[in-house]
C-alpha positions in Angstrom: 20.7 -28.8 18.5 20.2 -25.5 18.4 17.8 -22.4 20.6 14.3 -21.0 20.0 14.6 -18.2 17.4 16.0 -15.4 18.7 16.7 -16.9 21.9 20.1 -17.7 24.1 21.3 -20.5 25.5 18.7 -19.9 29.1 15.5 -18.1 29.1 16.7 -15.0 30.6 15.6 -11.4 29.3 18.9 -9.6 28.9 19.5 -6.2 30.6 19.4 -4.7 27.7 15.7 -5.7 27.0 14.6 -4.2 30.6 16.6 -0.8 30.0 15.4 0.0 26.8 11.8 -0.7 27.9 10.8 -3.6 25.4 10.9 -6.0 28.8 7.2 -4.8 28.8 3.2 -6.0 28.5 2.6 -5.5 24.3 -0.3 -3.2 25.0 2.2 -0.3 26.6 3.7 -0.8 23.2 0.5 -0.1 21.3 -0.6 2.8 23.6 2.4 4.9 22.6 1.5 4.2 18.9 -2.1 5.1 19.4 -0.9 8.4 21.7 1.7 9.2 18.8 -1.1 9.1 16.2 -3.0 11.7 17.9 -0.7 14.0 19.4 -1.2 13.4 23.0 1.3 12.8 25.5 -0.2 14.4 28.7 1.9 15.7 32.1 0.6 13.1 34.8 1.4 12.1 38.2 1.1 8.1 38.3 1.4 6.3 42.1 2.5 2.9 42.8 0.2 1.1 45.6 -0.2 -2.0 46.9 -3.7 -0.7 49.0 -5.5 2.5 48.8 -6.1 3.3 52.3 -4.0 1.6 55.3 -4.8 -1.7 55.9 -3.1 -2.7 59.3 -1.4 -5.7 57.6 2.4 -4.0 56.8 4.7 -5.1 54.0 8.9 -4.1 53.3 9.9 -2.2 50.4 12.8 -3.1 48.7 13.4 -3.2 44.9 13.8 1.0 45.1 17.5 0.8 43.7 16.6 -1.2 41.0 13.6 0.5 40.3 15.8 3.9 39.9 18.6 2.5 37.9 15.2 1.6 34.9 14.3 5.1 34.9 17.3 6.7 35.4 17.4 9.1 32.4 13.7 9.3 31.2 12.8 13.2 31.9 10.8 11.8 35.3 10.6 13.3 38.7 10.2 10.3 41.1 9.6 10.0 45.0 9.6 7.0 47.1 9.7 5.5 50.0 13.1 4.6 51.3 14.3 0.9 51.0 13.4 -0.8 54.3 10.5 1.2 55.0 7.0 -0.5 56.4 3.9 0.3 54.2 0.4 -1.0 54.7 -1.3 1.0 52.1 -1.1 4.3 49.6 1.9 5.0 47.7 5.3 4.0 47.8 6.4 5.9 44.5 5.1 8.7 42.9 6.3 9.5 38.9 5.8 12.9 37.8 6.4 13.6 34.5 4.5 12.9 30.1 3.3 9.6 30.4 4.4 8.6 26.5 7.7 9.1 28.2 7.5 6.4 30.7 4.5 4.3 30.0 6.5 0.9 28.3 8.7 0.7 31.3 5.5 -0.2 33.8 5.8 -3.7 33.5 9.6 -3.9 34.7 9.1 -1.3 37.1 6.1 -3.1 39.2 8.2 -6.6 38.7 11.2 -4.8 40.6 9.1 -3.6 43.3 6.3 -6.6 43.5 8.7 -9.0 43.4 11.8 -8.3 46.4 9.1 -7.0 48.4 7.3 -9.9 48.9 11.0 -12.0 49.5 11.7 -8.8 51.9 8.4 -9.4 54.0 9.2 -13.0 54.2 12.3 -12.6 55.0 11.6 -9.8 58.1 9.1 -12.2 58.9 12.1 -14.5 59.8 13.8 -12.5 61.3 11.1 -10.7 63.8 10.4 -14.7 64.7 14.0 -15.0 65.6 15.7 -11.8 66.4 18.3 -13.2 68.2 19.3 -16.5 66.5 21.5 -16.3 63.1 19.5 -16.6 60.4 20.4 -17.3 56.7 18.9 -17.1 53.1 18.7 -21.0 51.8 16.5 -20.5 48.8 18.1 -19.6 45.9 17.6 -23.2 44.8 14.0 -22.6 44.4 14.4 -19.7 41.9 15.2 -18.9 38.8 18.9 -18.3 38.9 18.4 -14.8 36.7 17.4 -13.6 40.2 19.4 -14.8 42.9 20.9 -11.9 43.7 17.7 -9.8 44.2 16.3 -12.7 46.4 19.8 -12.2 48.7 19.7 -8.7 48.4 16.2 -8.7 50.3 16.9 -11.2 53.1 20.2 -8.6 54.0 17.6 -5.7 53.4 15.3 -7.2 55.6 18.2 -8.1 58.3 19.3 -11.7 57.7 22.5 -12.5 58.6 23.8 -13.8 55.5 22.7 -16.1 52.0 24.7 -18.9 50.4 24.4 -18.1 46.8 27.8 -17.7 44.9 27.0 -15.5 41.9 24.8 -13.7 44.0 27.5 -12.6 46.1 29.6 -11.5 43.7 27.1 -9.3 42.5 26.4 -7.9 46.6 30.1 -7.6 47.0 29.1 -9.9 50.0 30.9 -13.2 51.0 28.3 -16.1 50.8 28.0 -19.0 53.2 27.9 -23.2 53.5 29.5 -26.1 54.5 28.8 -29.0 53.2 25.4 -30.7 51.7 24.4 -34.6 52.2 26.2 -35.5 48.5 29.8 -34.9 50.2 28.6 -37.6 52.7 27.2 -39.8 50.3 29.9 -39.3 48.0 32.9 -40.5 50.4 30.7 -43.4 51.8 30.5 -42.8 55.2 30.3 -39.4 57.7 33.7 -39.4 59.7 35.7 -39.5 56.0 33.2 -36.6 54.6 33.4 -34.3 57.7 37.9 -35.2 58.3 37.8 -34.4 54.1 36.1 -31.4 54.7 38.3 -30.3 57.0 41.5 -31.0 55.6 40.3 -29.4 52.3 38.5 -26.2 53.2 39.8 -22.7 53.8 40.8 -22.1 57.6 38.3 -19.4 57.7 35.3 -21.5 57.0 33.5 -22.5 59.7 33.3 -26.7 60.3 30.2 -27.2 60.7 29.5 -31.0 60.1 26.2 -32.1 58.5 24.6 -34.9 61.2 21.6 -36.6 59.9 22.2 -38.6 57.0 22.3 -41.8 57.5 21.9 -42.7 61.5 20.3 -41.2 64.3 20.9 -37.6 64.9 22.6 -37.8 68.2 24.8 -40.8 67.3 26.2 -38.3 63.9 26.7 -35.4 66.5 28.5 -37.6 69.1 30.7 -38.9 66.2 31.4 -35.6 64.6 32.8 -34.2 68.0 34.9 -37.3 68.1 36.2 -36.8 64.8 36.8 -32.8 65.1 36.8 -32.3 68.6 37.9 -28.9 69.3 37.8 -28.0 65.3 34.3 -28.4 65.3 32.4 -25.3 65.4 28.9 -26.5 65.1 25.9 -29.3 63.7 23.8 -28.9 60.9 20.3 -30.6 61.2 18.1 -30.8 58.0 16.7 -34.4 59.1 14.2 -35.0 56.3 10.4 -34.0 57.0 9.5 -37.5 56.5 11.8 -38.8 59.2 12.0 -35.9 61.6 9.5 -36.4 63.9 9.5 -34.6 66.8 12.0 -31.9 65.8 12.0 -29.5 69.1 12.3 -32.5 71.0 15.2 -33.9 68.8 17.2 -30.3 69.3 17.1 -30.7 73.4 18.6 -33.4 73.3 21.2 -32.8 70.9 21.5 -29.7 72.8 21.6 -31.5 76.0 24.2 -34.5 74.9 26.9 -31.8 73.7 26.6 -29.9 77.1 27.0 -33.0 79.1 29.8 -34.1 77.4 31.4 -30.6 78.0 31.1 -29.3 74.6 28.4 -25.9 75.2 30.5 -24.6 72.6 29.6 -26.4 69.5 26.3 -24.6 68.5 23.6 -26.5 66.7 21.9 -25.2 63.4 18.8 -26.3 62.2 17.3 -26.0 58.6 15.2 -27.8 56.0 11.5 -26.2 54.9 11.7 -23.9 58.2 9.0 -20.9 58.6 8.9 -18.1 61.3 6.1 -20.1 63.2 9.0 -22.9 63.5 11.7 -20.4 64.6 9.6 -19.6 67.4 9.1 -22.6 68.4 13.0 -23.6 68.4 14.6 -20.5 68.8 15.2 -21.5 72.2 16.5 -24.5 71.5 18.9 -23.7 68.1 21.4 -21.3 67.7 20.5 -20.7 64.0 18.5 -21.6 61.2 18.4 -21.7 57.3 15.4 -20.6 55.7 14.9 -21.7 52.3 11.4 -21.8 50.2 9.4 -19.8 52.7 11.5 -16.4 51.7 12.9 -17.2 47.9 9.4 -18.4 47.4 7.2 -15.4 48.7 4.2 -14.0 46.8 5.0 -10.6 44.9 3.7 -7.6 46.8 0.5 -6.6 44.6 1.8 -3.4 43.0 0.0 -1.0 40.7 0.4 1.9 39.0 -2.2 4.4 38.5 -2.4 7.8 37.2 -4.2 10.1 39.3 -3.5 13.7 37.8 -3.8 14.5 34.4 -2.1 18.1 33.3 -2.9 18.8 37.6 -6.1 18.0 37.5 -6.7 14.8 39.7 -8.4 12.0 37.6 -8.5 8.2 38.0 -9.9 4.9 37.4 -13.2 4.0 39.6 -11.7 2.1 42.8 -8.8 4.4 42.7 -8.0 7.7 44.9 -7.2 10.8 42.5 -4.8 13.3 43.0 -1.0 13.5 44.2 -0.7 11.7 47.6 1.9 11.4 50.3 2.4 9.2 52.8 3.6 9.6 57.0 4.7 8.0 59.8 3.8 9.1 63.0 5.8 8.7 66.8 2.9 6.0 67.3 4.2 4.2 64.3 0.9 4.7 62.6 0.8 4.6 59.0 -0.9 7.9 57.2 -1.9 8.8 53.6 -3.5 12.2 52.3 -3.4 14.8 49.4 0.6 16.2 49.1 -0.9 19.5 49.0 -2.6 19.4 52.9 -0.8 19.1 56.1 0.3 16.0 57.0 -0.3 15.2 60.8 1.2 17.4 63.7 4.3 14.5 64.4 4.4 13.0 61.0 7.5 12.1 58.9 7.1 12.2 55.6 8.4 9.0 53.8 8.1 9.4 49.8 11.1 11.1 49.1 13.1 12.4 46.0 14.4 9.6 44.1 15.1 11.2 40.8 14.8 14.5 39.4 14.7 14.8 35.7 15.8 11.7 35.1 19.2 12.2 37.6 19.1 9.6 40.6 20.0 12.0 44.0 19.8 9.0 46.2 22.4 6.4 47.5 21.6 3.5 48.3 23.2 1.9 51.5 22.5 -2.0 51.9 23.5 -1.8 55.7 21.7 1.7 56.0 18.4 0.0 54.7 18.5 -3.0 56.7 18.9 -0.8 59.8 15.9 1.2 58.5 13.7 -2.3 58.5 14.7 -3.2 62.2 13.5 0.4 63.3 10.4 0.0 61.5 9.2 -3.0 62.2 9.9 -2.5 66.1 7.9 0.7 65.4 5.4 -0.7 63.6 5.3 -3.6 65.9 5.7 -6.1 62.3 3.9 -9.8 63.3 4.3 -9.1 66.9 
């Protein structure tokens, strides 16, 4: 058996491929042969946006470092937004610089933005619905693995508390999360041998949390676990199947309500399994954490563009696009502002594109922890899906 022609073993696009700009649409390709052919490679100023004008409905950037790091050496001048910054329309990067010398890496540049945006605004989205719960990043078994990390790296941008992806982890520099799924249950036959296994075998770090619902009623598997583990026992896992769950708030009480009566207030109870924020509103009350899954790994891309809107400093651009080089504020109110760089911006705003690069040299770092902060302010200012 062997692989596609010029393929590898899994249908990744190497780095390589993305850095040298042929991770691109073919017709960026053919527009630098038609530009080479007649001599034109013009100075512009080309904007990403999602909307022209502010909208009201606000989204999170993130994809910023990765976008850098892909034109990191092209003889570019490039502003942004910072990472963890709320936009609801006009740009959130601005390229300055010939377009021959940047137009191929479009594609891969829009894809880095679109893409851990959307899983960022999902993710905040969680974690405005329960900002005082634990909430984790469950979906990296909905993606393709190529971009696990950039799916983790969003929920933490967007101020989840943590992500249970391996590899991704080791890319973060950030210790992943789990316990145990229902196959350790169903594997050892029965759930007091799965959940005295898993504690035997398991670092003493890790915290036992024993998986109650798979094969008898919830509260008989809780009961059982904090027989089997008593004081070991940190806390229950319920992912009860959509078809059998019923009512789920209602089943959380009383698990709630059985450990407390029996003296056990510490053992905290974790709930997860095809969750969304409108369900950790409803149960925030009534869990002490949740695992979302599909509803951030599998968020719809922002809508990016680029555009050009100067050519040699003259604004020009397409019809249903704003010419000319724009910024972008935030004002004490937490509006959200846009208008030409080259007027005032309003009395109290703060201006949020940025330098990024400057002929080609990043002059940015780019703090994880420092970004994630910057999403929590933003969205309070904002006031994100209140």
């Amino acid at each position: 058996m062997t692989d596609e022609a010029g393929g590898g073993r899994f249908d990744v696009v190497p780095d390589e491929a993305i850095r040298d700009g042929s991770a691109t649409d073919a017709y960026f390709l053919r527009t630098e042969t038609t530009l080479d052919a007649v001599g034109a490679n013009p100075r512009v100023v080309a904007e990403v946006t999602a909307d022209q004008f502010p909208t009201g409905e606000f989204e999170l950037l993130a994809g910023v470092k990765d976008a850098a790091h892909l034109l990191e050496g092209l003889p570019v001048d490039v502003d942004a937004m910072r990472e963890g910054r709320l936009f609801d329309g006009g740009p959130v990067l601005t390229i300055e610089g010939r377009y021959r010398d940047f137009a191929r890496y479009e594609t891969s540049l829009l894809g880095f933005l679109s893409h851990a945006s959307g899983v960022a605004t999902n993710a905040l989205a969680a974690r405005r619905a329960a900002p005082d719960s634990t909430v984790l990043s469950f979906g990296a078994r909905h993606v393709h693995p190529s971009i696990a990390a950039m799916v983790e790296r969003s929920a933490l941008l967007a101020g989840l508390d943590g992500f249970s992806h391996v590899a991704a982890g080791e890319v973060l520099g950030r210790e992943p999360g789990g316990t145990m799924p229902h196959a350790l249950v169903i594997c050892l036959g029965d759930q007091e041998r799965a959940w005295r296994a898993f504690d035997d075998a398991v670092p003493a770090d890790v915290p036992r949390v024993a998986l109650c619902d798979t094969y008898s009623d919830e509260k008989d598997e809780v009961l059982r676990a904090v027989e089997t583990l008593g004081d070991d026992l940190d806390s229950v896992r319920i992912d009860t199947t959509g078809s059998r769950r019923g009512d789920f708030r209602h089943i959380l009480r009383e698990l709630r309500w059985e450990l407390d009566a029996r003296g056990h207030e510490d053992v905290g109870v974790f709930a997860s399994g095809g969750l969304g924020p409108a369900d950790l509103r409803e149960l925030r009350d009534v869990a002490d954490g949740f695992g979302v899954g599909s509803y951030v790994s599998n968020a719809e891309p922002v809508d990016f563009a680029l555009d050009i809107v100067t050519v040699d400093g003259e604004p020009s651009a397409k019809r249903g696009k704003l010419s000319g080089k724009k910024q972008a504020y935030r004002t004490g109110d937490g509006g959200h502002h846009v208008g030409l760089a080259r007027h005032d911006g309003p009395a109290d705003g703060e201006p949020l594109l940025e330098p990024l690069l400057r002929d080609g040299e990043i002059v940015r770092e780019f703090d994880l922890d420092a970004a994630s902060a910057r999403a929590t302010a933003d969205a309070t200012a904002v006031g994100f899906r209140d």
